[in-house]
C-alpha positions in Angstrom: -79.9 -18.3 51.7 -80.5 -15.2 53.7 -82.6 -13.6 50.7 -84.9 -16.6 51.4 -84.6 -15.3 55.2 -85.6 -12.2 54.3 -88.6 -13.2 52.3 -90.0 -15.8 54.4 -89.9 -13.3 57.4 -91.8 -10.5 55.4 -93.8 -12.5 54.4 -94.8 -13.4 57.7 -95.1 -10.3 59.2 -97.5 -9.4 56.6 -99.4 -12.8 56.9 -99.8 -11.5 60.5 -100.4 -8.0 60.0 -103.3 -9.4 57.8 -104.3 -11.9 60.9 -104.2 -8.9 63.1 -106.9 -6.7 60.8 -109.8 -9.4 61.9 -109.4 -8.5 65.1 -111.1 -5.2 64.7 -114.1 -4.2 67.2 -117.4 -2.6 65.5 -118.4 0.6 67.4 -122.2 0.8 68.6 -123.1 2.9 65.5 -121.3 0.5 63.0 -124.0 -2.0 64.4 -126.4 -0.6 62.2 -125.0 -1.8 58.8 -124.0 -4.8 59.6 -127.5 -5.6 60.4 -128.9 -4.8 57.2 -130.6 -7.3 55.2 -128.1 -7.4 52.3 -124.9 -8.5 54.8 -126.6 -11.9 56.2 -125.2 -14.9 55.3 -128.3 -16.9 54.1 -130.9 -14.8 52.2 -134.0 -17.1 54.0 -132.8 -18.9 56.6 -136.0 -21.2 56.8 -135.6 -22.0 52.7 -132.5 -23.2 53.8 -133.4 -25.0 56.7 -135.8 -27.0 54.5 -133.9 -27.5 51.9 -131.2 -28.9 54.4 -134.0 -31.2 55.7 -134.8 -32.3 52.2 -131.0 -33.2 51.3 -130.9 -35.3 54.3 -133.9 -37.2 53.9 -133.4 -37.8 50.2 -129.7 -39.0 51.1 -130.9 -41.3 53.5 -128.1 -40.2 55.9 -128.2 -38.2 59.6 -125.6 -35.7 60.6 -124.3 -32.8 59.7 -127.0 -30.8 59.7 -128.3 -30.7 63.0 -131.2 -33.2 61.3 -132.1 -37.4 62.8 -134.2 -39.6 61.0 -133.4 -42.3 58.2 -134.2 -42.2 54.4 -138.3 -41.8 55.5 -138.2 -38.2 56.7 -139.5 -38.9 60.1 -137.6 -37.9 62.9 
């Protein structure tokens, strides 16, 4: 039983060492890279907007996307 002990509480102290390692500030010339093209999340963000529009309208459904309007499209 205390070998589970053991385990358990490494394992969370490593769980929260890992936590811990998001915490991390980005200095003022770090900035640069993460602004790069290649790191953003959605390649065009207007494609995606549509395309998110187009779901929605097809679907015949509001919510979720930001988007109001029934089956028709209109708003």
């Amino acid at each position: 039983m205390n070998s589970l002990k053991k385990i358990i509480g490494r394992v969370l102290i490593l769980t929260l060492f890992c936590m811990m390692s998001g915490c991390q500030t980005v200095n003022a010339w770090e900035r640069g890279n993460l602004a790069k093209p290649q790191m953003a999340l959605e390649v065009d963000p207007l494609t995606s907007a549509l395309s998110s529009h187009t779901f929605s309208s097809k679907e015949a459904a509001s919510g979720g996307y930001g988007v109001g309007g029934g089956g028709c499209g209109c708003n």
